[in-house]
C-alpha positions, 0 to 999 in steps of 0.5 A: 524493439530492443526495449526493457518494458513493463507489461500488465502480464495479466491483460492478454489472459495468458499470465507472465511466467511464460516465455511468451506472451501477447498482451494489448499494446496499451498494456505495454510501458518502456522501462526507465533507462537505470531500471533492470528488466527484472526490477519491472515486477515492481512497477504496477500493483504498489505504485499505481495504488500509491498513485491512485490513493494521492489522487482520491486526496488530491481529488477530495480537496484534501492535504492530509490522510491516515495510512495504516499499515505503513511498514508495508513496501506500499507504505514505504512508498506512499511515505516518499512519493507524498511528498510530490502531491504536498500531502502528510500523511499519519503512518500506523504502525505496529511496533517500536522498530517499524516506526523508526524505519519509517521515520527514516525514510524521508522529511515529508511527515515522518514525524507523523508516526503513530504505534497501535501497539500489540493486541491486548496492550489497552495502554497503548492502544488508549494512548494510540488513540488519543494522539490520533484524535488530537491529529484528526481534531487538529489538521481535521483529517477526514480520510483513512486508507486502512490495508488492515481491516478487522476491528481497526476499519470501524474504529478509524470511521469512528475516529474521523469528524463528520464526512470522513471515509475509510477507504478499505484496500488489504486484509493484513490483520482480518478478512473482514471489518467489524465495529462499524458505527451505524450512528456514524454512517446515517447521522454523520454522512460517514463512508466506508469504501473497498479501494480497488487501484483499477477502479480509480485508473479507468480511462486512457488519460488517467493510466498515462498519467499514473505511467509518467508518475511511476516512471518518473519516479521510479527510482526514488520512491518505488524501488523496494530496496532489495528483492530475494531471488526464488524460484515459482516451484520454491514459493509454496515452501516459503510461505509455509514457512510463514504460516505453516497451518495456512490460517493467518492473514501473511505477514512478512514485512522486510522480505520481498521476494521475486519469483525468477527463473533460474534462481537459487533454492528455498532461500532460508 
């Protein structure tokens, strides 16, 4: 009693945004001491995956991975938190500017920054991919994590040696994932995987130790650095602002928005 804690809102079937809820007591963890209450939203969906893609490395007998989309909040804090399971990773991005603010973000590997460049720029792109098939070939990196999907799955489990696996976990640039080498997959024993966090924390052990790492590192990986205060009835006006048609995947890198009760208006 008296505790900040963290619950998986979604456990007990009633959600978060009432003023009460029951969830199982398993689905409950203590806050750290220096974190608000209100910084607890952050605590499980981008850690816990961050958690999970370290250990499938780990657990693969690997020290090297790709990252795209690693502008994105979860990419920031893979880029930090690798550093504890001594893993490198090579960060894609899109642009110029999001390679220099992961660059800034810490020692372990940042100099692994690579820019896909714009659709349409086939210089860039070339240029992109010859400097990640000399890393592949080099450190021999057999595993992608890729939360873009589109054309880029399929040209990243073309990139990678015989054995590699791209592990599919977001949807930022497609819904679906196309040029897919079936050569690849029936010659070379190469995989193309859906990567769902729940899926790597199954068991009791595994959840406690996805928890201590989190906890433990809160702070230092795991924060985003700043959050925008909205409301639940503003959040449909925000992200009309974003995509006004509701055609495109949503793109708002930079912004972290957190629905709270009692918070101002449509931020602008």
């Amino acid at each position: 009693l008296g505790r900040n804690v963290f619950c998986l809102g979604f456990a007990g079937g009633r959600g978060a945004y009432c003023k009460y809820t029951s969830v199982p007591a398993s689905m409950v963890w203590k806050l750290p001491a220096n974190v608000a209450v209100e910084d607890g939203c952050a605590f499980f969906v981008n850690p816990f995956t961050v958690f999970a893609m370290l250990e499938e490395v780990r657990r693969r007998g690997q020290t090297w991975m790709i990252h795209t989309a690693a502008a994105s909040a979860l990419g920031t804090m893979l880029a930090k938190a690798s550093a504890h399971y001594g893993i490198t990773v090579v960060h894609v991005v899109r642009r110029g500017d999001q390679a220099e603010a992961v660059r800034r973000l810490g020692p372990n590997g940042q100099k692994y920054v690579l820019v896909s460049g714009r659709e349409g720029d086939a210089k860039a792109s070339a240029a992109f991919w010859a400097a990640l098939g000399a890393l592949i070939a080099e450190h021999r990196i057999r595993l992608a994590f890729d939360g873009v999907a589109g054309e880029l799955s399929g040209q990243l489990l073309a990139a990678l040696p015989p054995g590699g696996c791209v592990f599919v976990y977001g949807r930022l640039g497609s819904s679906f994932v196309c040029q897919l080498p079936v050569s690849d997959l029936i010659y070379q024993g190469k995989e193309l995987k859906g990567f769902l966090v729940m899926n790597h924390l199954r068991g009791a052990l595994r959840m406690w130790r996805a928890t201590s790492f989190v906890r433990r590192h809160f702070l230092e990986c795991f924060l985003p650095t700043k959050f925008e205060d909205v409301a639940l009835a503003d959040t449909a006006a925000l992200l009309r602002k974003i995509d006004p048609h509701g055609e495109k995947p949503l793109r708002a890198t930079g912004r972290k928005w957190r629905v709270r009760p009692g918070a101002a208006a449509v931020a602008k």
